[in-house]
mmCIF file of the protein (N, C-alpha, C, O) and its ligand, coordinates in Angstrom:
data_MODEL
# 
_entry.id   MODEL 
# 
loop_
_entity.id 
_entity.type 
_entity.pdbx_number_of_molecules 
1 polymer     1 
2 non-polymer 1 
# 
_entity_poly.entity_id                      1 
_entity_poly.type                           'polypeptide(L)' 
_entity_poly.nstd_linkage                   no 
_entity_poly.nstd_monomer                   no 
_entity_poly.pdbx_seq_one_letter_code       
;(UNK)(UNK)(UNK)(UNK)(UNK)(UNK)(UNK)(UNK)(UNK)(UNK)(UNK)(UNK)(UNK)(UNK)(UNK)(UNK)
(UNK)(UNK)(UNK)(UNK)(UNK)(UNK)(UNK)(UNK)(UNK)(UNK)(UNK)(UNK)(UNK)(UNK)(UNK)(UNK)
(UNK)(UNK)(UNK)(UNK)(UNK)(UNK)(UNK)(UNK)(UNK)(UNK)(UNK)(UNK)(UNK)(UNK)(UNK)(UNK)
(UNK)(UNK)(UNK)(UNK)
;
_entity_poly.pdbx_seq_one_letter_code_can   XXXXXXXXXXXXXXXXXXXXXXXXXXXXXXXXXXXXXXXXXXXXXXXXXXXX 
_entity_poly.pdbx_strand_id                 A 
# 
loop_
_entity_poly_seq.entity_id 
_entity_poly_seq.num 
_entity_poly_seq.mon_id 
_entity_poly_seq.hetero 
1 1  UNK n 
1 2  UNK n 
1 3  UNK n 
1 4  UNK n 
1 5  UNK n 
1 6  UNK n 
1 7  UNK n 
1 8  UNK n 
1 9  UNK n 
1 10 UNK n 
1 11 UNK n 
1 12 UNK n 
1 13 UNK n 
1 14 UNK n 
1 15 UNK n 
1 16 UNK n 
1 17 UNK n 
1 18 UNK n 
1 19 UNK n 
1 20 UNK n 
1 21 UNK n 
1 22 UNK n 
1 23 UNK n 
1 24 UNK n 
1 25 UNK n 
1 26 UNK n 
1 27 UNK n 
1 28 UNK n 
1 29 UNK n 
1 30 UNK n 
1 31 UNK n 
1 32 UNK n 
1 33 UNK n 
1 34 UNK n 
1 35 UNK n 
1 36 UNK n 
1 37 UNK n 
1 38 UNK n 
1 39 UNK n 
1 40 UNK n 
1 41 UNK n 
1 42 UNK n 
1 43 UNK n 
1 44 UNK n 
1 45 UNK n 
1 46 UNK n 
1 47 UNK n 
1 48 UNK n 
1 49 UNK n 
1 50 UNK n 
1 51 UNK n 
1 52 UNK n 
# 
loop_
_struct_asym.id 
_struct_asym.entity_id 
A 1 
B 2 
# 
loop_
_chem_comp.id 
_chem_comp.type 
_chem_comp.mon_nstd_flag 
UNK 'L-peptide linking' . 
ZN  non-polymer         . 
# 
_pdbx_entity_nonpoly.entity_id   2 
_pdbx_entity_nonpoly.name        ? 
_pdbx_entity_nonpoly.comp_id     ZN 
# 
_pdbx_nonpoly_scheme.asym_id         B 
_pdbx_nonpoly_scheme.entity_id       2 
_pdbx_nonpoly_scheme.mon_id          ZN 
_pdbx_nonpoly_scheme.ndb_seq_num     1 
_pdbx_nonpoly_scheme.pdb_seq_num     101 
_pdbx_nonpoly_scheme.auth_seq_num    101 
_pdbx_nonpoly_scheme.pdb_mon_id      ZN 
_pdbx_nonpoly_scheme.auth_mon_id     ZN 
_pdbx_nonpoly_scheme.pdb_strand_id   A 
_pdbx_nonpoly_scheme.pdb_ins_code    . 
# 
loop_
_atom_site.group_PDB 
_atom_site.id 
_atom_site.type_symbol 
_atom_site.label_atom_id 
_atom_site.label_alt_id 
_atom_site.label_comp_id 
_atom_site.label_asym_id 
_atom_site.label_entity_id 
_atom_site.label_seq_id 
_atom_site.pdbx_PDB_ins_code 
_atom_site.Cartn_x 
_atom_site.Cartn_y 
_atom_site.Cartn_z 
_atom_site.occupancy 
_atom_site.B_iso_or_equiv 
_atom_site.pdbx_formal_charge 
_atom_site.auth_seq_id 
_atom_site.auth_comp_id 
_atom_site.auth_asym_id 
_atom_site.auth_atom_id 
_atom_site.pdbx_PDB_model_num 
ATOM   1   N  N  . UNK A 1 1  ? 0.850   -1.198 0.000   1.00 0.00 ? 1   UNK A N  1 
ATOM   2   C  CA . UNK A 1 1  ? 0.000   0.000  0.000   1.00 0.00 ? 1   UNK A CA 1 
ATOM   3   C  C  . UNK A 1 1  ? 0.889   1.253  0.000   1.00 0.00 ? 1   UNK A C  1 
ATOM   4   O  O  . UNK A 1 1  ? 1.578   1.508  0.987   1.00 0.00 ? 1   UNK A O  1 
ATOM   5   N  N  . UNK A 1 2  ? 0.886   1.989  -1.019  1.00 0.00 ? 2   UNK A N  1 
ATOM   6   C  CA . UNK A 1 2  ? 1.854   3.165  -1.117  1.00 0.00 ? 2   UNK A CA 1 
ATOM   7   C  C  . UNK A 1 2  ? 0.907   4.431  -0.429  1.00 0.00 ? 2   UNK A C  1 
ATOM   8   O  O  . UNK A 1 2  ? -0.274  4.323  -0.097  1.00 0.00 ? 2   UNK A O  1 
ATOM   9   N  N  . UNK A 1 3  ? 1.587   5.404  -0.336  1.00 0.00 ? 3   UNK A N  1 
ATOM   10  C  CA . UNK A 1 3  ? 0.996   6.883  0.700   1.00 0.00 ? 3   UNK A CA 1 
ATOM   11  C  C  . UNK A 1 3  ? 0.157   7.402  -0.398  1.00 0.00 ? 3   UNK A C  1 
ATOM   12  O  O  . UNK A 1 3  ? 0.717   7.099  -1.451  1.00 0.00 ? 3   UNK A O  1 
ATOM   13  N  N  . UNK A 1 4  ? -0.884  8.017  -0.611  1.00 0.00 ? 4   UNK A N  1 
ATOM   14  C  CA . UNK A 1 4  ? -1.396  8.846  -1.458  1.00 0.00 ? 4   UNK A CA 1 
ATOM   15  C  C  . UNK A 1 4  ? -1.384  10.490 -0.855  1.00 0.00 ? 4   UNK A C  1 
ATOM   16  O  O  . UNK A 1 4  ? -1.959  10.958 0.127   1.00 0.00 ? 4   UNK A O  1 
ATOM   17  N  N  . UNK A 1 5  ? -0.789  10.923 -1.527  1.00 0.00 ? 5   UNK A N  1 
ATOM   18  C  CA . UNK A 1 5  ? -1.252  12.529 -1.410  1.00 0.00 ? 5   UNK A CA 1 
ATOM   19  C  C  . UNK A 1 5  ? -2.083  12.903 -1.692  1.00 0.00 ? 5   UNK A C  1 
ATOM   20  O  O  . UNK A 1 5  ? -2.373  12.713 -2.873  1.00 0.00 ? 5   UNK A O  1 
ATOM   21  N  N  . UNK A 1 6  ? -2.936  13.597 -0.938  1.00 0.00 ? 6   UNK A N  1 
ATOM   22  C  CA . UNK A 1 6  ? -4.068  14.639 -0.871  1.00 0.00 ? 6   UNK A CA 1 
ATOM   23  C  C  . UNK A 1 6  ? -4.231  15.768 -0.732  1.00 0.00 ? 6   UNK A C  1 
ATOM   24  O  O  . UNK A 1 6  ? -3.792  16.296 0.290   1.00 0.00 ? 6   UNK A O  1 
ATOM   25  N  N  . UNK A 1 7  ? -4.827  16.439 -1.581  1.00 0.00 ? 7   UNK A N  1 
ATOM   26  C  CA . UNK A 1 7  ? -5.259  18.195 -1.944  1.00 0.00 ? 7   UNK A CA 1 
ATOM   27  C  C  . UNK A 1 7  ? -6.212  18.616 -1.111  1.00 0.00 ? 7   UNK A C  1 
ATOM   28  O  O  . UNK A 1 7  ? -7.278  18.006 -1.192  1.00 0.00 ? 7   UNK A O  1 
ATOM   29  N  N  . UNK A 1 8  ? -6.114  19.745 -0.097  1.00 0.00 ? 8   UNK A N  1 
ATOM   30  C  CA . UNK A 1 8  ? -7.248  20.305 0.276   1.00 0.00 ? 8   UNK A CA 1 
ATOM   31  C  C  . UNK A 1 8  ? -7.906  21.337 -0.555  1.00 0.00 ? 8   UNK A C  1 
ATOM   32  O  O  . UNK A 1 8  ? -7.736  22.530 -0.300  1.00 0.00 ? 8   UNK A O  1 
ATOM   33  N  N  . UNK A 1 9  ? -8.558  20.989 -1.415  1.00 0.00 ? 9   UNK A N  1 
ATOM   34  C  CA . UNK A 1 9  ? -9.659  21.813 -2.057  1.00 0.00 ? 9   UNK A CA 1 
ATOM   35  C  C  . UNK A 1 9  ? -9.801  23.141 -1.805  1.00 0.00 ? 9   UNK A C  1 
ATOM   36  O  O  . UNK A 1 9  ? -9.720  23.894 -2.775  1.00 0.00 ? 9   UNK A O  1 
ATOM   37  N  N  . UNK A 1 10 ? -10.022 23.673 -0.562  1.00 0.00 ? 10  UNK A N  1 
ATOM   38  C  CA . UNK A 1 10 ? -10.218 24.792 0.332   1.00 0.00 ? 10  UNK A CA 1 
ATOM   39  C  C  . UNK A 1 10 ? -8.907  25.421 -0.273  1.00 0.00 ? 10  UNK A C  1 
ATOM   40  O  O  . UNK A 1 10 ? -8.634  25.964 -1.343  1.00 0.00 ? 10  UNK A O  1 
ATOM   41  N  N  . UNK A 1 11 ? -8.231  25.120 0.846   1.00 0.00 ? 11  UNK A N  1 
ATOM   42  C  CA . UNK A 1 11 ? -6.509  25.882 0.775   1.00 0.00 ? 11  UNK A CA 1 
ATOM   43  C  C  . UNK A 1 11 ? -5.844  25.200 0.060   1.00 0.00 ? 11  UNK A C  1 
ATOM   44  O  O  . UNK A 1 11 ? -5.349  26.157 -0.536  1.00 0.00 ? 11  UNK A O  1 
ATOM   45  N  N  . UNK A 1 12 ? -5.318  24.216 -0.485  1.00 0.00 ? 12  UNK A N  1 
ATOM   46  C  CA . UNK A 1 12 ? -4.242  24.269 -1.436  1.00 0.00 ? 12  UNK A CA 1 
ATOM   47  C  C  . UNK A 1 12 ? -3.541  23.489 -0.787  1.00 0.00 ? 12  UNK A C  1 
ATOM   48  O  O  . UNK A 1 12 ? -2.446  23.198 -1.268  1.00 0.00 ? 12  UNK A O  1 
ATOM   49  N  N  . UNK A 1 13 ? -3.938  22.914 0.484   1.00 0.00 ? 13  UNK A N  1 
ATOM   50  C  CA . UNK A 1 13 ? -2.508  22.420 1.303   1.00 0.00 ? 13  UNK A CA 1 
ATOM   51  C  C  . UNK A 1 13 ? -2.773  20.738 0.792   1.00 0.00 ? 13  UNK A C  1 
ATOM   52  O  O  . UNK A 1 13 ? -3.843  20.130 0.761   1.00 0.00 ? 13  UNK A O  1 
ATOM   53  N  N  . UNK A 1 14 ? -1.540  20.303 0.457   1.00 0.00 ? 14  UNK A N  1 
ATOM   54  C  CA . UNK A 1 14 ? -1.446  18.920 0.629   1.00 0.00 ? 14  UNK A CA 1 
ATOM   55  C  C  . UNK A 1 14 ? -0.759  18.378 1.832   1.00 0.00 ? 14  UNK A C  1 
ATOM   56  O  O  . UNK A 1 14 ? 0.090   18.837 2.596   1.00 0.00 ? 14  UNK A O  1 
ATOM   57  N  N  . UNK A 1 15 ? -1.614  16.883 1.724   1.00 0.00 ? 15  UNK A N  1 
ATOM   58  C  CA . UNK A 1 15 ? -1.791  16.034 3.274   1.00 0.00 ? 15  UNK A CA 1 
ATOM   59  C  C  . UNK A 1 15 ? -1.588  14.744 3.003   1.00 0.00 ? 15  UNK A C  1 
ATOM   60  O  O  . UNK A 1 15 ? -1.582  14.305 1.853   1.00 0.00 ? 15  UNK A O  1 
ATOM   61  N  N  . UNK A 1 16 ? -1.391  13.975 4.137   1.00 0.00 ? 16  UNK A N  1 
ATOM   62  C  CA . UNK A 1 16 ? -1.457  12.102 3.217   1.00 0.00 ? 16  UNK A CA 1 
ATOM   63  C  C  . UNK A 1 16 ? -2.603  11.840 4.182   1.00 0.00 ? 16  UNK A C  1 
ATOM   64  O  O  . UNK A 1 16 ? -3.214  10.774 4.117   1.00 0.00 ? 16  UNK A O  1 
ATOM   65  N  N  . UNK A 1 17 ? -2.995  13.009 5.299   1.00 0.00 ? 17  UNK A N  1 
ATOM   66  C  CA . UNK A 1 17 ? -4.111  12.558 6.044   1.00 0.00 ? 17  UNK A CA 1 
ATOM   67  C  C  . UNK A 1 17 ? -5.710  12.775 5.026   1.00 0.00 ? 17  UNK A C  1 
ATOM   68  O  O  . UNK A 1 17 ? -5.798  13.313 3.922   1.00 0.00 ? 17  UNK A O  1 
ATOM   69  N  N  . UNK A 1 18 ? -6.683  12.232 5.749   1.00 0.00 ? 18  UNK A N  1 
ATOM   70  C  CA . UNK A 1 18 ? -7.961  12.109 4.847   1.00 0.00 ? 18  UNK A CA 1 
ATOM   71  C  C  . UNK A 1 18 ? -8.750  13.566 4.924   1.00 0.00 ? 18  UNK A C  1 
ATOM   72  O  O  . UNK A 1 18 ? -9.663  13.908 4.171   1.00 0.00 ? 18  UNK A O  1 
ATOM   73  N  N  . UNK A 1 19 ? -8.172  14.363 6.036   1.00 0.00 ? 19  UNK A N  1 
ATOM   74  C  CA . UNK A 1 19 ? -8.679  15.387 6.276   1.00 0.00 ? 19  UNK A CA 1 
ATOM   75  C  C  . UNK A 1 19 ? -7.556  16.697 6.334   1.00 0.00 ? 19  UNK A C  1 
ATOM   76  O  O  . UNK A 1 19 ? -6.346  16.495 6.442   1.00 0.00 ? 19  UNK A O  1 
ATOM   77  N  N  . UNK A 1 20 ? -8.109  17.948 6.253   1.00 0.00 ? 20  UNK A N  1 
ATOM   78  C  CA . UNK A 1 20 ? -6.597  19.052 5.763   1.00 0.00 ? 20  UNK A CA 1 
ATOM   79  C  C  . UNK A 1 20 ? -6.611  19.572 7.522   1.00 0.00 ? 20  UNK A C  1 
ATOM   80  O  O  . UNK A 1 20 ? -7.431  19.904 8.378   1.00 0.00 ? 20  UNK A O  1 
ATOM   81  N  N  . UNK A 1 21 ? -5.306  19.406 7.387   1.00 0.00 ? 21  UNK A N  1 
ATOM   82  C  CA . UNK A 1 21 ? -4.781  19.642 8.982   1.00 0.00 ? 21  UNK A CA 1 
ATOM   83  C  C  . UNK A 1 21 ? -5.027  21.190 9.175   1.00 0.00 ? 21  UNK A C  1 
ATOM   84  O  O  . UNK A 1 21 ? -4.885  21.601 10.326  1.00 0.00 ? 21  UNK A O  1 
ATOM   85  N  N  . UNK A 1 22 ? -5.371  22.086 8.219   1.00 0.00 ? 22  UNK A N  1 
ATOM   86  C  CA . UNK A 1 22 ? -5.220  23.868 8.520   1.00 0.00 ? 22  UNK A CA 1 
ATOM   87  C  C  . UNK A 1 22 ? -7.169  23.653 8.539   1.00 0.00 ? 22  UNK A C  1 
ATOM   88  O  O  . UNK A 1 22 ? -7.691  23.596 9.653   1.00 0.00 ? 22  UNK A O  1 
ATOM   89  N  N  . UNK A 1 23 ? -7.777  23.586 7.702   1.00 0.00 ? 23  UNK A N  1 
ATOM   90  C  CA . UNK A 1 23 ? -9.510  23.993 7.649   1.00 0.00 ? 23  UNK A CA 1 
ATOM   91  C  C  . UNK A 1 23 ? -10.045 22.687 7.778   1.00 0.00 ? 23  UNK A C  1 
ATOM   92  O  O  . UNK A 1 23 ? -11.188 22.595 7.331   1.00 0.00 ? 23  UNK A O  1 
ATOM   93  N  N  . UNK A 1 24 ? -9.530  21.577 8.288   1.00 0.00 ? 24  UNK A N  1 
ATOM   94  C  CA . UNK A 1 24 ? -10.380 20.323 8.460   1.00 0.00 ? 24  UNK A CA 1 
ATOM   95  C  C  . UNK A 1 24 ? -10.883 20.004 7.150   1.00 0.00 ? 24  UNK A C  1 
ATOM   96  O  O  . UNK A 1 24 ? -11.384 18.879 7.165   1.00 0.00 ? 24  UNK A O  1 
ATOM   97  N  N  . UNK A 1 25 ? -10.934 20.482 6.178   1.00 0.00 ? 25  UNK A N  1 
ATOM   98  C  CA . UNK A 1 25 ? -11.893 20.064 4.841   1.00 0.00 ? 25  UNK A CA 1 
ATOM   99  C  C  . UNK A 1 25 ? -11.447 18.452 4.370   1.00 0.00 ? 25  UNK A C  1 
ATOM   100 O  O  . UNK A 1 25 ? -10.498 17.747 4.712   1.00 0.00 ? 25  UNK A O  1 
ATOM   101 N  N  . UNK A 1 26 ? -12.270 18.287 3.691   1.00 0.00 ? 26  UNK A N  1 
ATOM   102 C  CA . UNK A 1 26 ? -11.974 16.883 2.922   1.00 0.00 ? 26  UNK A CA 1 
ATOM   103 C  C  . UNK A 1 26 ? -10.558 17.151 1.846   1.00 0.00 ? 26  UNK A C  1 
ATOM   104 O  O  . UNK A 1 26 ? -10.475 18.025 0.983   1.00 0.00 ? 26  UNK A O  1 
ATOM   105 N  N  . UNK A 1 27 ? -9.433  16.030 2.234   1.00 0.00 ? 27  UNK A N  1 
ATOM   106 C  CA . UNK A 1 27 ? -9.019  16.694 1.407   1.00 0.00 ? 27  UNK A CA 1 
ATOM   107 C  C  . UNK A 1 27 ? -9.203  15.309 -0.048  1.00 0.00 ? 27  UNK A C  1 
ATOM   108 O  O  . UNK A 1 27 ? -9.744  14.225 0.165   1.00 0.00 ? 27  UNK A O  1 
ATOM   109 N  N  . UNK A 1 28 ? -8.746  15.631 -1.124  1.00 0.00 ? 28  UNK A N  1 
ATOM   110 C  CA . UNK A 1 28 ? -8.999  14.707 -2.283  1.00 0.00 ? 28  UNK A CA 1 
ATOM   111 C  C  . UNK A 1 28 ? -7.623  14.787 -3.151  1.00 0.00 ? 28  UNK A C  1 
ATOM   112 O  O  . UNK A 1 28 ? -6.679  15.577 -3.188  1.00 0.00 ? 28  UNK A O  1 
ATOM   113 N  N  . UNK A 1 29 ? -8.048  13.314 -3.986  1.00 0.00 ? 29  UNK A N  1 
ATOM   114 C  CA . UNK A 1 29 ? -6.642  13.387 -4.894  1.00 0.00 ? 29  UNK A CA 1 
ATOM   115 C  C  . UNK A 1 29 ? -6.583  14.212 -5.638  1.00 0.00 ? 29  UNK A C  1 
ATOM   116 O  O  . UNK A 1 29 ? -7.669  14.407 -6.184  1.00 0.00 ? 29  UNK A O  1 
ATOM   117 N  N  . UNK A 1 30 ? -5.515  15.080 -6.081  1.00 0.00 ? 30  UNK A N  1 
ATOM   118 C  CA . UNK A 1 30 ? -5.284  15.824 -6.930  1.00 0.00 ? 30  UNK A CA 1 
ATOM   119 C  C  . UNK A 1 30 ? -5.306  15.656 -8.223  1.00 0.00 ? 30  UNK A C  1 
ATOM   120 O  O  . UNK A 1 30 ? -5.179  16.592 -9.013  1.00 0.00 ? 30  UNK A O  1 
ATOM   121 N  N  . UNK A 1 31 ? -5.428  14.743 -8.478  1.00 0.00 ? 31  UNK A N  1 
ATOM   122 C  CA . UNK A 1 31 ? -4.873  13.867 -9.741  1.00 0.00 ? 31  UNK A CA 1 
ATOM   123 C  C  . UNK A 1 31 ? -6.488  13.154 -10.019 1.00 0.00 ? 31  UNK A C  1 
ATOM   124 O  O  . UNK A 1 31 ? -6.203  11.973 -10.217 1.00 0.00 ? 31  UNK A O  1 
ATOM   125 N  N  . UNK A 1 32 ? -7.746  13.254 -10.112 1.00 0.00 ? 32  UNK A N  1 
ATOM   126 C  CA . UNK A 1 32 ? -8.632  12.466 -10.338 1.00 0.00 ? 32  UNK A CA 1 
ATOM   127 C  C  . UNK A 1 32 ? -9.187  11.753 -11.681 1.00 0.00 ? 32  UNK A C  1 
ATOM   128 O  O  . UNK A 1 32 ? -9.197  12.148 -12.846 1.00 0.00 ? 32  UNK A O  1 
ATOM   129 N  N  . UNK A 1 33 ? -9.627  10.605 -11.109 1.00 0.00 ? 33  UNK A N  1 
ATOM   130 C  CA . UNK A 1 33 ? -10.167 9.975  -12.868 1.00 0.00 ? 33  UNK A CA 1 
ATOM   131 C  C  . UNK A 1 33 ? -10.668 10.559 -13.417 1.00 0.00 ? 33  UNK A C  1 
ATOM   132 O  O  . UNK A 1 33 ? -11.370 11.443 -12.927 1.00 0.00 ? 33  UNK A O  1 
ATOM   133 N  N  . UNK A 1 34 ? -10.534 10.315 -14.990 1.00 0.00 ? 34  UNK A N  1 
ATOM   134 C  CA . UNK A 1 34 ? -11.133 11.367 -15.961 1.00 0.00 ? 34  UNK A CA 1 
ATOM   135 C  C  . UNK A 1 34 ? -12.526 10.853 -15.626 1.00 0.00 ? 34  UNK A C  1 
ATOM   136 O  O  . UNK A 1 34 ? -13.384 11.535 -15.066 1.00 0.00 ? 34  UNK A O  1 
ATOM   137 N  N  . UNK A 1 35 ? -12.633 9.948  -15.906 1.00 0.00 ? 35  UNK A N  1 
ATOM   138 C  CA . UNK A 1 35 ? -14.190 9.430  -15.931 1.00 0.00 ? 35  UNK A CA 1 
ATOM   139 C  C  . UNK A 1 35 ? -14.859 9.135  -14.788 1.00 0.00 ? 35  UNK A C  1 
ATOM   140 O  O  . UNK A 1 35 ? -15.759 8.330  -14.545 1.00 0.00 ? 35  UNK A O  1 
ATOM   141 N  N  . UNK A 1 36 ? -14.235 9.967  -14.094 1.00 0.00 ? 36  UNK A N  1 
ATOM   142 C  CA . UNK A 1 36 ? -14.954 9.681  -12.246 1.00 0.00 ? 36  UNK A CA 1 
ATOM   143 C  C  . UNK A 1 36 ? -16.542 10.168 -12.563 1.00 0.00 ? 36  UNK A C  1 
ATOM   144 O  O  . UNK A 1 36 ? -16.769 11.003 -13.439 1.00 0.00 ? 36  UNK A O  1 
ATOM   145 N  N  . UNK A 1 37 ? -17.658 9.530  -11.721 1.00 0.00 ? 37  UNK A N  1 
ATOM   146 C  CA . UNK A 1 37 ? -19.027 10.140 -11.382 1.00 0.00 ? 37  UNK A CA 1 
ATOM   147 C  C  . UNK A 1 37 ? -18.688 11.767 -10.906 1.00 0.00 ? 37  UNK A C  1 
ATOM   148 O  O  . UNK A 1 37 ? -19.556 12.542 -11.308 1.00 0.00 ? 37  UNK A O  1 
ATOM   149 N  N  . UNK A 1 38 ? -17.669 12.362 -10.186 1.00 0.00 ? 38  UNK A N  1 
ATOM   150 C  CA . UNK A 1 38 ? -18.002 13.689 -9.764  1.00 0.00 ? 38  UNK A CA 1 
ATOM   151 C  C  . UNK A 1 38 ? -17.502 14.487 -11.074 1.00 0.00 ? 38  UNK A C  1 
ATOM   152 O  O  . UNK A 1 38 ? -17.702 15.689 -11.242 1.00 0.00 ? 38  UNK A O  1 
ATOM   153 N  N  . UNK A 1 39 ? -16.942 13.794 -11.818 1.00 0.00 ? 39  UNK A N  1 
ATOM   154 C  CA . UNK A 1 39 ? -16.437 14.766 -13.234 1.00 0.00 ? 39  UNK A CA 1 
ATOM   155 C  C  . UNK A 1 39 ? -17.737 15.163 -14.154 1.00 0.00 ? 39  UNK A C  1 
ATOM   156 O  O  . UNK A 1 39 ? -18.261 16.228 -14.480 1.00 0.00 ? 39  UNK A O  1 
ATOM   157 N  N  . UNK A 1 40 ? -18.016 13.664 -14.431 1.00 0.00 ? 40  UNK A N  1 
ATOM   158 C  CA . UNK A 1 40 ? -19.576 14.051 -15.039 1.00 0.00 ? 40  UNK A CA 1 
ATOM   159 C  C  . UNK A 1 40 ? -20.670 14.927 -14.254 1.00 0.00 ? 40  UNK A C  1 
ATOM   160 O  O  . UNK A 1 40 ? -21.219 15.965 -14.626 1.00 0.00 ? 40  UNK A O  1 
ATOM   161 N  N  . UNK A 1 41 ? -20.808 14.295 -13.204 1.00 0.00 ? 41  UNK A N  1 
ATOM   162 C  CA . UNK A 1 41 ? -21.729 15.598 -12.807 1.00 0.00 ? 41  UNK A CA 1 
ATOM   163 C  C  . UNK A 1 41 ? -21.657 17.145 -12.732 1.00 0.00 ? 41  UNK A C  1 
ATOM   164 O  O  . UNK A 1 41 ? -22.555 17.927 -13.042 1.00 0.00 ? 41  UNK A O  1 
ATOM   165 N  N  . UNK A 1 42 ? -20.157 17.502 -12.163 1.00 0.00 ? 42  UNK A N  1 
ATOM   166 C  CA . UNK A 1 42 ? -20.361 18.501 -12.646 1.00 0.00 ? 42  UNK A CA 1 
ATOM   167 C  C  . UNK A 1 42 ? -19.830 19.421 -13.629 1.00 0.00 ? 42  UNK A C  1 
ATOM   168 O  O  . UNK A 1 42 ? -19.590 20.626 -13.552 1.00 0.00 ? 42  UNK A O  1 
ATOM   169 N  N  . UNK A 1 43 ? -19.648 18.238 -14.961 1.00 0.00 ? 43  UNK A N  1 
ATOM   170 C  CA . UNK A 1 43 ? -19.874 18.754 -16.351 1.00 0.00 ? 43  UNK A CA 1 
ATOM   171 C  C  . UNK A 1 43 ? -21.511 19.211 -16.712 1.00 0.00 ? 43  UNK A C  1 
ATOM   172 O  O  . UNK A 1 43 ? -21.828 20.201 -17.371 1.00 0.00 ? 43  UNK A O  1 
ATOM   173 N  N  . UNK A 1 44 ? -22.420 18.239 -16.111 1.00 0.00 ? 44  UNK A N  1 
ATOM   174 C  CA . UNK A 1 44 ? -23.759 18.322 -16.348 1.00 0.00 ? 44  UNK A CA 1 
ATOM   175 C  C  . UNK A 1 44 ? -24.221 19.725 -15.518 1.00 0.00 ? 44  UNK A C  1 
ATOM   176 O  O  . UNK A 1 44 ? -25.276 20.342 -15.667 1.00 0.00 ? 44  UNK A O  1 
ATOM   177 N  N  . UNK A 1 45 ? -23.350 19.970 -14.799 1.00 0.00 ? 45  UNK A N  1 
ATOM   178 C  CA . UNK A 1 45 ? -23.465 21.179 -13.863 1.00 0.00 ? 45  UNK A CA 1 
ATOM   179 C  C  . UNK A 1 45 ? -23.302 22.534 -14.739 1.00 0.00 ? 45  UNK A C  1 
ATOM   180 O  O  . UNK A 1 45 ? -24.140 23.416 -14.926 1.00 0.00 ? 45  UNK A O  1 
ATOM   181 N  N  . UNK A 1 46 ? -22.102 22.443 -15.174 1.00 0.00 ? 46  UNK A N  1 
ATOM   182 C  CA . UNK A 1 46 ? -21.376 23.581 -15.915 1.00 0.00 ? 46  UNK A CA 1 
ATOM   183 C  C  . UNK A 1 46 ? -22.569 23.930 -17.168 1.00 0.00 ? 46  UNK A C  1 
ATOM   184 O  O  . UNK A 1 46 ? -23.130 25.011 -17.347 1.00 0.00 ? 46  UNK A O  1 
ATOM   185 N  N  . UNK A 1 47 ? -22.747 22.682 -17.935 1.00 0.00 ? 47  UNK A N  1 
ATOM   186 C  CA . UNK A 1 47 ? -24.304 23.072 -18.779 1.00 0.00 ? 47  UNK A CA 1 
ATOM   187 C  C  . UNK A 1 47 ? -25.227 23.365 -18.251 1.00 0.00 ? 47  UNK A C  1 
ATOM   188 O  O  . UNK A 1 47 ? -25.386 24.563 -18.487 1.00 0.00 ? 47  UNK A O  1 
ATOM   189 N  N  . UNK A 1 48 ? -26.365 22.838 -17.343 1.00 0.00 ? 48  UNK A N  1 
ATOM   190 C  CA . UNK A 1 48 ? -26.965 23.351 -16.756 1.00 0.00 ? 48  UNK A CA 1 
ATOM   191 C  C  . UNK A 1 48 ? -26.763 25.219 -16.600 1.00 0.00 ? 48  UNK A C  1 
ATOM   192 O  O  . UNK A 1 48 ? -27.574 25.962 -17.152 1.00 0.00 ? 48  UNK A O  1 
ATOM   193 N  N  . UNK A 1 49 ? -25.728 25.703 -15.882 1.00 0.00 ? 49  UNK A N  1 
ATOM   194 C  CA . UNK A 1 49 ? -25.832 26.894 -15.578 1.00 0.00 ? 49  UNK A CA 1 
ATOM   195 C  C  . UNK A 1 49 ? -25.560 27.617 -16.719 1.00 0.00 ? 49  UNK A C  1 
ATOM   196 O  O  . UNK A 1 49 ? -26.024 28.757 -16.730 1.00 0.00 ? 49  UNK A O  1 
ATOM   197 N  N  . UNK A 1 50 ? -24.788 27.178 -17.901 1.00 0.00 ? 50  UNK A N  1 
ATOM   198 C  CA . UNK A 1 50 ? -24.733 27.933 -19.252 1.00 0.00 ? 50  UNK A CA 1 
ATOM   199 C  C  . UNK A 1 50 ? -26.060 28.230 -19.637 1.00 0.00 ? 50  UNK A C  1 
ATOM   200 O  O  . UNK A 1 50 ? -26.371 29.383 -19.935 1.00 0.00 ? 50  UNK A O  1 
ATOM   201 N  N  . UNK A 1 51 ? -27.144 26.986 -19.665 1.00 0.00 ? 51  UNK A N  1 
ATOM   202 C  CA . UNK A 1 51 ? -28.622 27.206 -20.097 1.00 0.00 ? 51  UNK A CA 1 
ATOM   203 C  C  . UNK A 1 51 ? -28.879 28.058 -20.026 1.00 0.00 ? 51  UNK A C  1 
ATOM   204 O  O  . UNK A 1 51 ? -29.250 28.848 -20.894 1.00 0.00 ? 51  UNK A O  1 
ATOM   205 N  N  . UNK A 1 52 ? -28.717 28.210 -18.548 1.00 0.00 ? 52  UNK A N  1 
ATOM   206 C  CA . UNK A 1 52 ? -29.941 29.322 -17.482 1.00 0.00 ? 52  UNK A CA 1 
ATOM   207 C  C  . UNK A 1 52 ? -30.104 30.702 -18.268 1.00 0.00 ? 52  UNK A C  1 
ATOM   208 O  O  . UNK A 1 52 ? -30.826 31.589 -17.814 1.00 0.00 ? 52  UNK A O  1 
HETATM 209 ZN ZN . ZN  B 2 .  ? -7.575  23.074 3.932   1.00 0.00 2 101 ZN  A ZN 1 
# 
């Protein structure tokens, strides 16, 4: 099992913990699948608000 680094979203800080040691936020991989479920959604997002 190798370390993964993690991005806090919020601030910018990377962590290998699951959470960002400065704002508690979630932190996430930096690096995410192209074809992850949160990519598509909020591609479907980004249209959506172009509609509007
Ligand atoms: Zn943070």
């Amino acid at each position: 099992m190798k370390l993964q680094i993690l991005k806090c979203k919020k601030c910018d800080t990377f962590t290998l913990e699951k959470t960002c040691p400065k704002c508690n936020e979630k932190a996430e991989n930096p690096k995410p699948a192209k074809y992850s479920e949160t990519d598509k959604l909020s591609k479907y997002r980004n249209l959506a608000r172009k509609s509007n």
